[in-house]
C-alpha positions as CSV (number, residue, x, y, z in Angstrom):
1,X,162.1,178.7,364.9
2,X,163.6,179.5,361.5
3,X,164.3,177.3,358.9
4,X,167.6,177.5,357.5
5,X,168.5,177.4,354.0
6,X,169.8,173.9,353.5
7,X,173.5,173.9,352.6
8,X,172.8,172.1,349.0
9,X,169.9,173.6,347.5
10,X,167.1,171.8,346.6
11,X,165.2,171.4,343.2
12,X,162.0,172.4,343.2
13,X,158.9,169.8,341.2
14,X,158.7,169.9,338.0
15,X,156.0,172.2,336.7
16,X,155.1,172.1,332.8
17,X,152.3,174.5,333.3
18,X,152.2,177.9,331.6
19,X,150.8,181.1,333.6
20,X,148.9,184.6,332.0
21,X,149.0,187.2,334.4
22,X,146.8,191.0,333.6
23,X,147.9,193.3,336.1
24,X,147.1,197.1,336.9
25,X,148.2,199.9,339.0
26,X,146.0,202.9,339.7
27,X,146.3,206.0,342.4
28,X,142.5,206.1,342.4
29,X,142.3,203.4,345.4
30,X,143.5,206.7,347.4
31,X,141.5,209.6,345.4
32,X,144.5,211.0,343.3
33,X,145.5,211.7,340.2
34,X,148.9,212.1,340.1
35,X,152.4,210.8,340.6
36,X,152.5,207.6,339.4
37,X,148.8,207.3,338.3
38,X,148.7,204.1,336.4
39,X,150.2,200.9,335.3
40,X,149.2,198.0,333.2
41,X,150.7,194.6,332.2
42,X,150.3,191.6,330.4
43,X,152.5,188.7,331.2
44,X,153.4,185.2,330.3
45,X,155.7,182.4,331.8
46,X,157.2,179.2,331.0
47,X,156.6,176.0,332.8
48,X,159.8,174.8,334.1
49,X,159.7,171.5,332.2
50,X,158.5,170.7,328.8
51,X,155.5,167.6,328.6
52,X,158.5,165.4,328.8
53,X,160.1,166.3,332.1
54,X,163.1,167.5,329.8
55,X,163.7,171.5,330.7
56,X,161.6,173.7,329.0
57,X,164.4,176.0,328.1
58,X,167.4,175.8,326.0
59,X,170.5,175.0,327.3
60,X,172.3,178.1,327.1
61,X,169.5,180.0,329.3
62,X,169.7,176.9,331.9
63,X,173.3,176.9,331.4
64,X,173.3,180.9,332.3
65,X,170.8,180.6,335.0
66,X,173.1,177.9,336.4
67,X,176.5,179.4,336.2
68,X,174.8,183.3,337.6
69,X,173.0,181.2,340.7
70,X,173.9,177.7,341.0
71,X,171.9,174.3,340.4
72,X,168.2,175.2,340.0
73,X,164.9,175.4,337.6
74,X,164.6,177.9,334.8
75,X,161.6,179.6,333.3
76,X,161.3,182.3,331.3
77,X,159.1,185.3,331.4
78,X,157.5,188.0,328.6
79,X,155.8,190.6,329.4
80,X,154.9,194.4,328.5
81,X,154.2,197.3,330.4
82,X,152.7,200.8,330.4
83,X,153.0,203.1,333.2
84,X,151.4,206.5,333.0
85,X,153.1,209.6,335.3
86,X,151.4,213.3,335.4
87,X,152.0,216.1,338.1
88,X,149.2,217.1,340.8
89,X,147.5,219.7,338.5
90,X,146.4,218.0,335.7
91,X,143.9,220.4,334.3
92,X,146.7,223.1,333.7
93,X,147.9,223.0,329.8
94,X,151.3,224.4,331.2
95,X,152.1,222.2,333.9
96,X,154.0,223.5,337.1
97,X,157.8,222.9,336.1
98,X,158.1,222.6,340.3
99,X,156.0,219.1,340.1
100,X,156.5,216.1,338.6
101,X,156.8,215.7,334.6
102,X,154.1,214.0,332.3
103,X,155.9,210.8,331.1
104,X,154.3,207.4,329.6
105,X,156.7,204.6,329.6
106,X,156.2,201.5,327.1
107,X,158.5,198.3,327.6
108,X,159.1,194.7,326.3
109,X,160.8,193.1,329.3
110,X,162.2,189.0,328.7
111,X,163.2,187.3,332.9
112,X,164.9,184.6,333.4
113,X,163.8,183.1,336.4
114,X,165.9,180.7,338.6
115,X,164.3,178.4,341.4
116,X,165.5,176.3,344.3
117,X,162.6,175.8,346.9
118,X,163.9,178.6,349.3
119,X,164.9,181.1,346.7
120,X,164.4,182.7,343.1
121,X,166.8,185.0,341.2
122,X,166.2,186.6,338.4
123,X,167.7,188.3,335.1
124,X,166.3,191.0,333.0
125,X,166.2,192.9,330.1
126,X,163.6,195.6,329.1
127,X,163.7,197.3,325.8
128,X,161.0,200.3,325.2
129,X,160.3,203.9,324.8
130,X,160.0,206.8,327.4
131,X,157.8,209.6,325.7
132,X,154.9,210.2,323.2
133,X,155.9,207.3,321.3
134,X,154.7,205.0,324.2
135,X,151.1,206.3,323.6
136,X,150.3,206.6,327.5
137,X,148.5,210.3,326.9
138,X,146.2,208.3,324.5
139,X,146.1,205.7,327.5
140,X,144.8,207.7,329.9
141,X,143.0,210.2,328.5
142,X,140.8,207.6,326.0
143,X,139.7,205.9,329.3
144,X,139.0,209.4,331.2
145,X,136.9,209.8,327.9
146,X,135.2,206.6,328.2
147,X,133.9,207.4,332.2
148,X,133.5,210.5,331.9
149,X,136.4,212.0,333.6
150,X,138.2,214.9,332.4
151,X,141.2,214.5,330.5
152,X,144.5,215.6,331.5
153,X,145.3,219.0,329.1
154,X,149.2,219.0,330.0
155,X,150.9,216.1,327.9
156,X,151.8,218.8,325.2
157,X,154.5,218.8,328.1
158,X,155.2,215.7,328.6
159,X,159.1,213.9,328.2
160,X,160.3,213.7,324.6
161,X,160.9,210.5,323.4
162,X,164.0,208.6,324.4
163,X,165.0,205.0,323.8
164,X,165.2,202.6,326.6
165,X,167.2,199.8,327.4
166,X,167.2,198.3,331.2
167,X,169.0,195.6,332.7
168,X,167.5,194.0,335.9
169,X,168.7,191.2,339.2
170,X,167.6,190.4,341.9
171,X,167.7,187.5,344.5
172,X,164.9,186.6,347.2
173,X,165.4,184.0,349.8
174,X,161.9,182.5,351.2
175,X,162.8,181.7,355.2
176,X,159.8,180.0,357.3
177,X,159.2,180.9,361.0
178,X,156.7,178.5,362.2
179,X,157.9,175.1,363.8
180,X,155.9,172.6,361.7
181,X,155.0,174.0,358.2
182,X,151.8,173.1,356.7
183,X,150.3,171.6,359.6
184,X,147.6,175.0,360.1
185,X,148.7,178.9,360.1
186,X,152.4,179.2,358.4
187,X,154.3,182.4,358.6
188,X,157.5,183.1,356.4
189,X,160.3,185.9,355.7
190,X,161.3,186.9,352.1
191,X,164.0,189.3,352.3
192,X,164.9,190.2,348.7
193,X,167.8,192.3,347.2
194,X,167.3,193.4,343.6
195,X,169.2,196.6,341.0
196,X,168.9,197.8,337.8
197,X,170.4,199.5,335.4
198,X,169.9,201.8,332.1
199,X,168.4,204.7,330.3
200,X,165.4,204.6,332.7
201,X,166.1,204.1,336.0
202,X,169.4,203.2,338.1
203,X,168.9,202.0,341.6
204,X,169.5,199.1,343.9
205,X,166.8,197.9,346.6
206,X,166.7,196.2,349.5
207,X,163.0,194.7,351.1
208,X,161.5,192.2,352.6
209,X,157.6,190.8,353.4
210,X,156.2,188.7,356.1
211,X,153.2,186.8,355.1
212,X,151.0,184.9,357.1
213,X,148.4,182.0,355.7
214,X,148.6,178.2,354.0
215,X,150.1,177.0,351.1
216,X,153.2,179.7,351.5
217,X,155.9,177.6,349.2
218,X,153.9,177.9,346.4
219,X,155.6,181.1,345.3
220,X,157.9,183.7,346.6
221,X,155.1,186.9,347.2
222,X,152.9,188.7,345.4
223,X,153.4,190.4,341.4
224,X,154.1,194.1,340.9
225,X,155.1,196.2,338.5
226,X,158.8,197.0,339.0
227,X,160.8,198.7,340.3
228,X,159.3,197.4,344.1
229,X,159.0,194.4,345.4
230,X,157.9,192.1,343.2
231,X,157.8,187.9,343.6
232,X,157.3,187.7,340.1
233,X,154.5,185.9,338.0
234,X,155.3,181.9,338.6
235,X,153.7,180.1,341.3
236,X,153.0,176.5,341.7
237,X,150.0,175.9,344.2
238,X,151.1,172.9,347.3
239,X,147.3,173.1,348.2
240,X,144.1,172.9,346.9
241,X,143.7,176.7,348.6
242,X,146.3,178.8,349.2
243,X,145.9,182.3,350.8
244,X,147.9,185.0,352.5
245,X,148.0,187.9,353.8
246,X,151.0,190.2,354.4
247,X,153.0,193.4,355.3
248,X,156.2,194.2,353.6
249,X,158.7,196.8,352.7
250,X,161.6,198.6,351.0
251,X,164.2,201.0,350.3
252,X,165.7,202.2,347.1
253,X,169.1,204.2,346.6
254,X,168.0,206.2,343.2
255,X,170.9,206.8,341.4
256,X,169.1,207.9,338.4
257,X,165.1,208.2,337.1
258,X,164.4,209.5,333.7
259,X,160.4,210.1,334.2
260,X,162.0,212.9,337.0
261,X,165.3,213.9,335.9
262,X,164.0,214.0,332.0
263,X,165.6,213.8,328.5
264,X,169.3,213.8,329.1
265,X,171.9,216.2,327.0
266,X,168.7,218.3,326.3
267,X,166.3,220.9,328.0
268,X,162.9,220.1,329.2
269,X,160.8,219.6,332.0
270,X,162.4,218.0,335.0
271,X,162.3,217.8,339.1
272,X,165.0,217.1,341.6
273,X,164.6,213.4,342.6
274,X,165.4,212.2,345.9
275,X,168.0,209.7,346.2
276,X,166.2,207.6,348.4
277,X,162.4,206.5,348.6
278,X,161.3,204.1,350.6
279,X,157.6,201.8,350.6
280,X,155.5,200.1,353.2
281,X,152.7,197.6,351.6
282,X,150.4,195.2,353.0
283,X,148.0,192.8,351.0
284,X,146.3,189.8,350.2
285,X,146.7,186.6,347.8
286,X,144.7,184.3,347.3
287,X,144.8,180.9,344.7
288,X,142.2,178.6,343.8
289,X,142.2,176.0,340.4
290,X,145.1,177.3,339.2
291,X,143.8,181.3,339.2
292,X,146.0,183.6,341.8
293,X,144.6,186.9,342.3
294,X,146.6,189.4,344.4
295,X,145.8,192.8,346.0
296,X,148.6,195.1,347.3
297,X,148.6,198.8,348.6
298,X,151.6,200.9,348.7
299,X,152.8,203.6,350.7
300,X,155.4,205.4,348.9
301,X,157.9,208.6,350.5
302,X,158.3,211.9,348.4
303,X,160.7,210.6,345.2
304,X,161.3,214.0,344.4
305,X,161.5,217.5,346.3
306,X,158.8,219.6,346.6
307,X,156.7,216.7,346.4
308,X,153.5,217.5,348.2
309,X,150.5,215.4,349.9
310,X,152.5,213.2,352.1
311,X,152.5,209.6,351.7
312,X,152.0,208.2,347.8
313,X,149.4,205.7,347.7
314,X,147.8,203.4,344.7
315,X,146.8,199.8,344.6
316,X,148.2,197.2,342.5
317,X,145.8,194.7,341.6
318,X,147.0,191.2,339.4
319,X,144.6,187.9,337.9
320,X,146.9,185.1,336.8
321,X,146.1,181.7,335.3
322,X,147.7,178.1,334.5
323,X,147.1,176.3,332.0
């Protein structure tokens, strides 16, 4: 039995807590070094409503939130990001100019997050650097130091620097499939449909996960660092435990990805990306007193040509807290 969304959306409960999230993304989980090889974020999020009940935000974000999706809750959320990308051979000082660029990506990203109880939208902005200047050689090679790994010798190479300035939507619907929620074992559907645009990356994506545990409403899937699919950082637990496991995916049409296609209107080191690339994940969360902690693992299809060693893998792990 599905549960359809009613035809007047309902509010979600109030929640004035505030939540931290740490994430990080690492290629290591499947022995690589390469491709996307790391991400790391820091995040915060409003509570919905101040101490009051009144809304936490000010009326011209509500008022936007409102007009883009209808009657609903706003919060926002900060956050900043670095993601670290280095071809295959990463002991070469001249990197293969057939394989993927070195690039380090540094962003400032501000959501607006809109909820009923079946769905969230969002709104984005990200403001940040692609090259040198986002310190991700520094990054990566200062950790490699610190456990004794050897650094990668080919970020002489890397992307110059180029400004970045990204807008973000997306929409995901939360549809349960078991008769009598909350009773023992729920199981739900989030299809999700999300784009961006800018000096990064230009795409639009279409996914979905099914999950399967207790405690489902109280938030709309598990964190990652975009693009993919991402429920975002805000949850509000409906049980004293909540955990689920799940199996998702999704598609993106790539219309444009500086980190492959490199510095535009001047030479330098480049790939031909893929139009399309799609992901399977699968995964666990789990929240307790107000901590969620999340594990996913994605599969990821070649996102440019000549990409070898099949399926991309890393692991995206994420510790959030209220408070």
């Amino acid at each position: 039995m599905v549960c359809a969304l009613p035809a007047r959306a309902e509010l979600p409960a109030p929640d004035p807590s505030h939540v931290l999230t740490l994430q990080t993304e690492n290629d290591s989980i499947a022995r690589t070094d390469r491709n996307y090889t790391a991400g790391i974020r820091f995040g915060w999020t409003s509570p919905n409503v101040d101490s009051t009940g009144a809304p936490f935000l000010p009326d011209a974000l509500t008022g936007l939130g409102n007009y883009v999706w209808g009657p609903g809750r706003q919060r926002i959320s900060l956050d900043f990001s670095n993601s670290i990308f280095t071809p295959k051979k990463t002991d070469a000082t001249t990197p293969d100019p057939r394989d993927r660029p070195y690039a380090g990506v540094l962003l400032g990203s501000a959501f607006l997050l809109h909820d009923t109880t079946t769905t969230r939208g969002i709104l984005g902005l990200s403001l940040g650097v692609l090259g040198p200047s986002a310190r991700s050689e520094d990054i990566q090679n200062g950790f490699h130091d610190l456990i004794g790994q050897e650094v990668s010798k080919g970020w002489r190479a890397q992307i110059k620097d180029m400004p970045i300035v990204q807008v973000f939507a997306g929409k995901t619907w939360r549809y349960g499939l078991t008769p009598n929620p909350g009773t023992g074992i729920d199981v739900d559907i989030l299809p999700s449909l999300s784009g961006s645009v800018g000096t990064l990356r230009d795409h639009v994506q279409a996914g979905f996960q099914i999950r399967v545990g207790q405690g489902l409403d109280s938030d709309f899937g598990t964190t990652r660092i975009r693009p993919g699919l991402s429920g975002s950082d805000a949850y509000t637990p409906t049980r004293d435990f909540v955990w689920y496991v799940f199996v998702g995916g999704d598609g993106q049409a790539v219309g444009w990805d500086a980190t492959l296609d490199g510095n535009p209107f001047r030479s330098g080191p480049h790939v031909s990306r893929q139009p399309f690339v799609a992901e399977i994940e699968a995964g666990i969360a789990v929240i307790y007193r107000g901590v969620r902690i999340t594990y996913t693992h994605v599969a990821q299809t070649q996102s440019f040509y000549r990409q070898r060693g099949g399926l991309f893998q890393f692991g995206s792990i994420a510790a959030s807290v209220r408070f």
